[in-house]
C-alpha positions in Angstrom: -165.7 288.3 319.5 -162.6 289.0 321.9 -163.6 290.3 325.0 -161.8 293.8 325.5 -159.9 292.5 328.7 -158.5 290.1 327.0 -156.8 292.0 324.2 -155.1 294.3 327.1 -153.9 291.7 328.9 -151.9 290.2 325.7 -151.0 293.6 325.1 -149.2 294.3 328.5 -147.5 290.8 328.0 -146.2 291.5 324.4 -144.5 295.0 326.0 -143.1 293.4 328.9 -141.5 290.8 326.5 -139.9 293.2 324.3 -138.6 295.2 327.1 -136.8 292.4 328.6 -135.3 291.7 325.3 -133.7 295.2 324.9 -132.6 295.3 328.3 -130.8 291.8 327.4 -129.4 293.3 324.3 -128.2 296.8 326.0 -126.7 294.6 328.9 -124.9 292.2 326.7 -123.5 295.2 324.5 -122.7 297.2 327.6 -120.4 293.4 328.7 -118.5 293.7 325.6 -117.6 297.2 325.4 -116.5 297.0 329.4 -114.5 293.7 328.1 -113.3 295.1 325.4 -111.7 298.2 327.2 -110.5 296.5 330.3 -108.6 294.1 327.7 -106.9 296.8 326.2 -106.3 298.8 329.7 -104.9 295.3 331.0 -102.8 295.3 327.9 -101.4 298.8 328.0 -100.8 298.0 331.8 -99.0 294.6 331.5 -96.8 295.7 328.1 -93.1 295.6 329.5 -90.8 299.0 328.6 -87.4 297.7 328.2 -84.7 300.4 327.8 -82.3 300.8 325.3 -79.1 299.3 325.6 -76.0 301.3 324.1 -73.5 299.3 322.3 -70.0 299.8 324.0 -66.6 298.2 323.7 -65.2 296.7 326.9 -62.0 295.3 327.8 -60.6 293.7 331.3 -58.5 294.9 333.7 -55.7 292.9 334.5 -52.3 292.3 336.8 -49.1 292.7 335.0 -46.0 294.3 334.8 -46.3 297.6 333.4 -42.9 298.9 331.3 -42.3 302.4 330.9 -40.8 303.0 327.4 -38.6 305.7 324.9 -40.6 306.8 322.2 -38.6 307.1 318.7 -39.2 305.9 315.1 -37.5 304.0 312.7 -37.3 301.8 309.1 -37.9 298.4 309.0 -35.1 296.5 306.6 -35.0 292.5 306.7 -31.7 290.9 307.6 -31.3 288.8 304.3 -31.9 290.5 300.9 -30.5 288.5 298.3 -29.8 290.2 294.9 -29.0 287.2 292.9 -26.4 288.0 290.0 -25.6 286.1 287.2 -22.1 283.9 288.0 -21.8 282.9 284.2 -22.3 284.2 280.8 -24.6 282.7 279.2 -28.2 282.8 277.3 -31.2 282.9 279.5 -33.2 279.6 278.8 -36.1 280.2 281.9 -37.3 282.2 284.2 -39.7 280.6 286.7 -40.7 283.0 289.3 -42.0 286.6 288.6 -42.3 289.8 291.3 -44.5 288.4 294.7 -43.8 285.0 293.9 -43.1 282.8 297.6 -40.0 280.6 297.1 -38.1 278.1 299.4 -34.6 277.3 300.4 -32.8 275.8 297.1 -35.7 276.6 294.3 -34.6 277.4 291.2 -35.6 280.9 289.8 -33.8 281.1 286.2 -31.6 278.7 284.4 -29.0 279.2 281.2 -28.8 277.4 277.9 -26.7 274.7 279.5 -25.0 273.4 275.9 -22.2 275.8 276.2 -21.3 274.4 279.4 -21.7 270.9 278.6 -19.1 271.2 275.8 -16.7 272.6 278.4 -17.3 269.8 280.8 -16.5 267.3 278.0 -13.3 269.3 276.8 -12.1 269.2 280.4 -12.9 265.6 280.5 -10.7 265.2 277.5 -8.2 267.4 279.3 -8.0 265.2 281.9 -7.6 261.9 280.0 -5.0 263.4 277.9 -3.0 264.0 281.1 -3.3 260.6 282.9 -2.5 258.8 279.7 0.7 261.1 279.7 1.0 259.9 283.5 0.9 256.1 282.3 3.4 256.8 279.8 6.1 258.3 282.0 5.2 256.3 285.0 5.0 252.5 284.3 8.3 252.0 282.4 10.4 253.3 285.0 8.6 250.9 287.4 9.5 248.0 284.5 13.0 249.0 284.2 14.0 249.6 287.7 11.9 246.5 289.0 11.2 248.5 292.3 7.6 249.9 292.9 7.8 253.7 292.8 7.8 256.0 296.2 4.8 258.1 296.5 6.7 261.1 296.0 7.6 260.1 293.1 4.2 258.9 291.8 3.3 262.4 292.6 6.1 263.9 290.6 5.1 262.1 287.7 1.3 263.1 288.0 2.4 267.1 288.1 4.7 266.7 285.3 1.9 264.6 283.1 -0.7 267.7 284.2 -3.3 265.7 285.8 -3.7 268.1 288.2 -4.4 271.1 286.8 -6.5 268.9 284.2 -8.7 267.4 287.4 -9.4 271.7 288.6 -10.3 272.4 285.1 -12.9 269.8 285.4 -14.0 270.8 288.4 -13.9 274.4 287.4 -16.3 273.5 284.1 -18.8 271.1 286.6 -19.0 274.1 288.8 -19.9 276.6 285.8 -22.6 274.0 284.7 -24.1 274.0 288.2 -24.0 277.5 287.8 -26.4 277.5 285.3 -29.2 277.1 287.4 -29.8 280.0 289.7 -31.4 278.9 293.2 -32.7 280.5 296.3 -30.1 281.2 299.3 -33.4 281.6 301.5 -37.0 281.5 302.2 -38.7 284.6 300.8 -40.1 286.8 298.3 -38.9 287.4 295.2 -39.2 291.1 295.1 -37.6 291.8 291.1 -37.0 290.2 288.3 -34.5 291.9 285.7 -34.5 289.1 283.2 -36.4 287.6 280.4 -36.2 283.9 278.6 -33.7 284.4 275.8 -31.5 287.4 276.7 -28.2 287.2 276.8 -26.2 288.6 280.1 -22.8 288.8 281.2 -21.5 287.4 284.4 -22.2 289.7 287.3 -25.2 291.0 285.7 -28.5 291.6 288.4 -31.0 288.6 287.5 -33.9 288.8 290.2 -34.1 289.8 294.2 -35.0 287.9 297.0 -36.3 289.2 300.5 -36.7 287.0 303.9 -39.7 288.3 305.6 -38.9 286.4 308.1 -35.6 288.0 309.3 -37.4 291.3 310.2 -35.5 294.1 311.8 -36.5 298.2 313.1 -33.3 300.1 313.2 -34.2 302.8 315.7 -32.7 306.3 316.7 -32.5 306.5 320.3 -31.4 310.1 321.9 -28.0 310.1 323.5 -29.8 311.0 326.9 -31.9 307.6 326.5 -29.1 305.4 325.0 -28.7 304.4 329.2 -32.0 303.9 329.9 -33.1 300.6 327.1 -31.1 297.1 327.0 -30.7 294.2 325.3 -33.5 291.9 325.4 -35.8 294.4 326.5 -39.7 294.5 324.9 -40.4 297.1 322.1 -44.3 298.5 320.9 -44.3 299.0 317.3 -47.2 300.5 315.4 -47.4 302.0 312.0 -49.9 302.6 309.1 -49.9 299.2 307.9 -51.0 297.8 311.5 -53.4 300.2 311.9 -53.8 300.2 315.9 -53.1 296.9 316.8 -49.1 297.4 318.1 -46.7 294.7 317.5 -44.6 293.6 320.1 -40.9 293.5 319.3 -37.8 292.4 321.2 -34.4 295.0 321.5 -31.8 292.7 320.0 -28.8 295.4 319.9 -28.1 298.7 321.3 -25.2 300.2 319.0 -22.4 301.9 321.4 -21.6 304.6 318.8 -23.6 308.1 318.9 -23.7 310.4 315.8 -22.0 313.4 315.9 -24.9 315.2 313.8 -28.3 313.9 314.8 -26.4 313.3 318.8 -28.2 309.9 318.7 -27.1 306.4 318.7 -29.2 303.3 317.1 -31.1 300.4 318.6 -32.2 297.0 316.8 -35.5 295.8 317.1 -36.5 292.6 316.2 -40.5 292.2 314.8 -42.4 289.1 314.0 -42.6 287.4 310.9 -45.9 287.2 310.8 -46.5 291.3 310.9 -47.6 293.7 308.7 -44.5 295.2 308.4 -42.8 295.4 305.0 -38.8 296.7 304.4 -38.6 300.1 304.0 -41.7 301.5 306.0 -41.6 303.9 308.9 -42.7 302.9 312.3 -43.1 304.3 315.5 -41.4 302.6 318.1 -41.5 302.6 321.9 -38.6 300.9 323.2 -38.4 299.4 327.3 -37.0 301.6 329.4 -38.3 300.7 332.9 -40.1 297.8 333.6 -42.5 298.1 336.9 -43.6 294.3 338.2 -47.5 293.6 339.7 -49.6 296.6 338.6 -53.3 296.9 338.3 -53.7 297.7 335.1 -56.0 299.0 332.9 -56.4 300.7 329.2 -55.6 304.3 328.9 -58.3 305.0 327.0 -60.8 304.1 329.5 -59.7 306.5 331.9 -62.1 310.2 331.4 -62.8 313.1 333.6 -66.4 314.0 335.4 -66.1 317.4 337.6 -62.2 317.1 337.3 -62.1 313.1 338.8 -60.9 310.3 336.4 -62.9 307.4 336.6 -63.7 304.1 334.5 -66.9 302.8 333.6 -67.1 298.9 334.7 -69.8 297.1 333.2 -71.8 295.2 335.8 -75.2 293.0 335.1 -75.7 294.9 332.0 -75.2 298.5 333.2 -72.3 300.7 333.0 -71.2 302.1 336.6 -68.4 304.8 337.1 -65.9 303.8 339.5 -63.5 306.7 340.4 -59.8 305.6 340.2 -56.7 306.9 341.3 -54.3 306.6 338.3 -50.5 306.0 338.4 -47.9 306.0 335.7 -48.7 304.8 332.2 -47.1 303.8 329.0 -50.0 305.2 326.4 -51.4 302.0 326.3 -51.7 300.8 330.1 -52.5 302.6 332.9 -51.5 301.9 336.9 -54.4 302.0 339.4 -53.2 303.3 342.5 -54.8 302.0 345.6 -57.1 304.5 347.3 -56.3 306.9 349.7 -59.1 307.1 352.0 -59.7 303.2 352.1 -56.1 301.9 350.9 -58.0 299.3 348.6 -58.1 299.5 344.4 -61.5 300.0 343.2 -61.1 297.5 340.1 -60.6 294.1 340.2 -58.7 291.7 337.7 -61.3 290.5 335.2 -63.7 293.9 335.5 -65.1 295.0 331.8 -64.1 298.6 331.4 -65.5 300.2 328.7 -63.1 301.7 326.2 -65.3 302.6 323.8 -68.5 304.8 323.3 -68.4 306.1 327.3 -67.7 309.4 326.5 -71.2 310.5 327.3 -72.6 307.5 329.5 -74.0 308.2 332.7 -74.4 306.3 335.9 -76.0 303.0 335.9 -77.2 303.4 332.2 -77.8 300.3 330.5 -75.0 299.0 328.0 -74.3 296.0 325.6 -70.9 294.9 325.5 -70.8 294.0 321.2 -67.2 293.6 320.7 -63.1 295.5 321.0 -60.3 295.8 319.1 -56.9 294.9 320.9 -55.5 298.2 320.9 -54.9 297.6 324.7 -51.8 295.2 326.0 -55.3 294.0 328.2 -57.2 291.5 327.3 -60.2 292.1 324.9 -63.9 291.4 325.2 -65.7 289.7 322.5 -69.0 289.0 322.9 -71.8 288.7 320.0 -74.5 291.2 318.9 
């Protein structure tokens, strides 16, 4: 039998035991919760807040000259329109262009049933044979019988009485109708009609097809009588229209016409536009023609210029943030601005190669973070591109 103390003493040993064990097990729980939270306070702590960058439009300021201009409008025409007409009558044997169709210098665009013509070079031929055989006749025996070798005069008096001549012009005149036959293209362009189908039969002088050199671009502008002094030849014109949305084209004054009209009391200016535009003959364009032309300005777009409390200023994007910068503005064109230097200091706040934004600063403040994503070339500045 167990003695009594005995069974106490294992019984005080088995409750320390299990104890220990559930202070171990409260303890270790205790670690992981305390882990677990400071993990996620450390995390909460270290997460980075990153502001959000507005997407703007930014272009540069630059040094130039800045030209003052006369606003007018006018209608773009091309220098060479070509309505082709038919120089023969004759049957229409192809047509090998339709409307829109590019053609080059010397392509042919419709040719005639050339058999009619063909007999007329061979009858002129025959003309012509007839007439130096006439020549021969009337020409050698007097050379026989006299034993002397003719003068040229009078070689050439036999050759007009024997009709050779006039036979050698008819032949030339039927060669020249056979070329005919083939109509071709006095210039690079665009064939902008065609009146004529394989198989009809026209008359000479009838309209065939229409050419247009797109090249050979022209704005004839009306100029006020009170502005006529101020533009000159070879001066720089800013064309826009509806075709080329707002990217101006920049034209060159080729004429200014001395004669005013008596009506409208204005006289007319050519401009000359690129090939390469949007223009088309016949449109409308507004025009702003070089009046003055101001050398080594600071320059920036108009349309970053706004007001705060009655101040304009530009917004200059520096190290990813958009800072005002108040200017003092000169004289502009619409497109360019002047920066005048300022008048406390004497210096121009805005350097050459600055980012002003021009877009989406209407409601930026100071110092607010920005993303330059791209801009149009609206401006005569120099666009900034950069990618999303």
């Amino acid at each position: 039998m167990t003695p009594p103390r005995l069974l106490a003493l294992v019984a005080v040993l088995g409750l320390t035991v299990t104890l220990d064990a559930c202070k171990k097990a409260d303890g270790s729980e205790s670690d992981s919760s305390a882990a677990s939270s400071g993990d996620s306070t450390a995390s909460a702590t270290d997460a980075p807040t990153t502001a959000l960058a507005l997407p703007v439009a930014a272009m540069t300021v630059r040094d130039g000259d800045l030209v003052l201009t006369v606003a007018t409008t006018g209608q773009v025409a091309s220098d060479e329109v070509s309505a082709l007409r038919s120089e023969v009558a004759g049957t229409v044997e192809k047509v090998l262009v339709r409307p829109g169709d590019r053609v080059r210098r010397g392509q042919v665009l419709v040719t005639f049933d050339p058999r009619p013509l063909d007999i007329n070079v061979r009858d002129a031929e025959a003309g012509l044979d007839r007439a130096m055989q006439t020549y021969r006749e009337t020409y050698y025996p007097d050379s026989v019988v006299s034993g002397r070798v003719p003068t040229e005069d009078q070689r050439r008096t036999a050759m007009i009485r024997a009709g050779v001549p006039s036979a050698q012009v008819s032949l030339d005149r039927a060669k020249l109708e056979r070329e005919k036959a083939n109509v071709i293209s006095p210039f690079d362009g665009l064939v902008d009609q065609v009146m004529i189908a394989p198989g009809m039969r026209v008359s000479a002088g009838e309209l065939l097809t229409r050419v247009v050199n797109l090249g050979a671009l022209r704005i004839d502008a009306q100029v006020l009588e009170h502005d006529l002094p101020l533009i000159r030849e070879g001066g720089q014109a800013i064309v826009s229209s509806a075709a080329s949305g707002n990217r101006p084209i920049i034209g060159r004054i080729v004429a200014v016409l001395p004669i005013v009209d008596t009506t409208t009391r204005s006289g007319r200016a050519f401009v000359r536009v690129p090939a390469n535009s949007a223009l088309r003959p016949g449109m409308y364009a507004d025009v702003k023609l070089e009046a003055t032309r101001l050398p080594g300005r600071r320059l920036v777009p108009t349309r970053a210029i706004i007001q705060r409390d009655n101040r304009p200023l530009v917004f200059v994007v520096r190290n990813g943030r958009a800072q005002w910068v108040y200017i003092n503005p000169g004289r502009s064109n619409g497109l360019d601005t002047e920066v005048l230097p300022d008048s406390g200091t004497g210096l121009i706040p805005v350097e050459p190669g600055d980012e002003v934004i021009v877009e989406g600063h209407l409601t930026l403040t100071h110092d607010a973070p920005v993303r330059v994503v791209n801009a149009d070339t609206a401006s005569a500045g120099t666009p900034i591109r950069k990618p999303d």
